[in-house]
Every structure is written in C-alpha cells, then in structure tokens.
C-alpha positions in Angstrom: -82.1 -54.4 -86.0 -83.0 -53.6 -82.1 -83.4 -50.7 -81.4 -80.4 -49.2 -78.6 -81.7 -47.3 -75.7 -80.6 -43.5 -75.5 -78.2 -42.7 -73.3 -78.7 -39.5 -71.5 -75.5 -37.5 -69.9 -75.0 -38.0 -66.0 -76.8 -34.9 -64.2 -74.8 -34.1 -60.8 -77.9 -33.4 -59.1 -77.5 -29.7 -56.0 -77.1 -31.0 -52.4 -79.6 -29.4 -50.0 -78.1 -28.3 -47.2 -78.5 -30.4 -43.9 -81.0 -28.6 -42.1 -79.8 -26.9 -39.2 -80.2 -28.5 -36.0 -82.2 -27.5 -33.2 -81.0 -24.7 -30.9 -80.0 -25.9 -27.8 -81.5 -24.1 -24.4 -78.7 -21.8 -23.0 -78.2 -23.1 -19.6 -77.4 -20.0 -17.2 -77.1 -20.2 -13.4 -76.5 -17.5 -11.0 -76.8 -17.0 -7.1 -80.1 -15.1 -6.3 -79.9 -15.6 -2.5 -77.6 -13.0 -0.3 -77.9 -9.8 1.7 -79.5 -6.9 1.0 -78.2 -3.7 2.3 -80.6 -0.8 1.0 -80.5 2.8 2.2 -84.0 4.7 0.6 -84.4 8.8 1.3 -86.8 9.9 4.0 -87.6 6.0 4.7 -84.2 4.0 6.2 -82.3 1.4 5.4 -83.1 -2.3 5.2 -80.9 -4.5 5.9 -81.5 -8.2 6.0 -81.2 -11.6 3.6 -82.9 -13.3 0.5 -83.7 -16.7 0.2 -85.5 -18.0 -2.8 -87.4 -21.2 -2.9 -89.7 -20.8 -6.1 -89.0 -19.5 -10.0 -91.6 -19.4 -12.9 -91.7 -17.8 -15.8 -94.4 -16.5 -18.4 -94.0 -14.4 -21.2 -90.2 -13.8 -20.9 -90.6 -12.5 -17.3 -88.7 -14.6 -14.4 -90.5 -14.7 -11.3 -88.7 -15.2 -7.7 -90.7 -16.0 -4.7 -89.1 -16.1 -1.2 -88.3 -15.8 2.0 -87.4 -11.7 2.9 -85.6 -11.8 6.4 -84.0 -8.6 7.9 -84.7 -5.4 10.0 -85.2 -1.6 9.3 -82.9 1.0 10.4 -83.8 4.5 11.0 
C-alpha cells in the first residue's frame, strides 16, 4: 500500500508592514528682500533695502548673500 503524504495544517503566515516611504523635503518659500528700517543707540538709523541673489546652506545654517542699499541717518 503507498504510502499518503502528511498533510500539514495551513500556517497564516505575519504581514510585515510596508516600509514607510521616504520623507518628502518640506518645500518652504518666503520673501527675504524688503526694506530695512533700523534705529541702533548712540550709532543712527539705517535705512535702506535688501536684495538677495545667493543662498547656501551647510550644516543646518542658511546663508544669504546680497545686495545692501540704503543711507545712514544721524
């Protein structure tokens, strides 16, 4: 007589979680350019304008480089 193969019980087998996707870069955008009206104790004022034309950044730290326009006021 032949021998019948065993018949194990179905095993419902864990579902891994999908793995999370990538985080997405936050996208931000403000206006860095505008007028500057700046009154400093025993020096004056400053008033004048800021126009940026360069950003970098390194090590978390945002760097602006522009064009400082205006005139001091005693």
């Amino acid at each position: 007589m032949p021998a019948t193969p065993p018949v194990f019980p179905r095993r419902q087998l864990a579902c891994q979680p999908a793995a999370p996707s990538a985080a997405s870069k936050a996208s931000r955008t403000a206006n860095v350019s505008g007028t500057i009206n700046q009154t400093i104790d025993g020096v004056g004022t400053f008033v004048g304008s800021f126009t940026p034309s360069g950003f970098s950044a390194q090590n978390g730290q945002l760097t602006v480089t522009g064009l400082l326009q205006g005139r001091h006021l005693y």
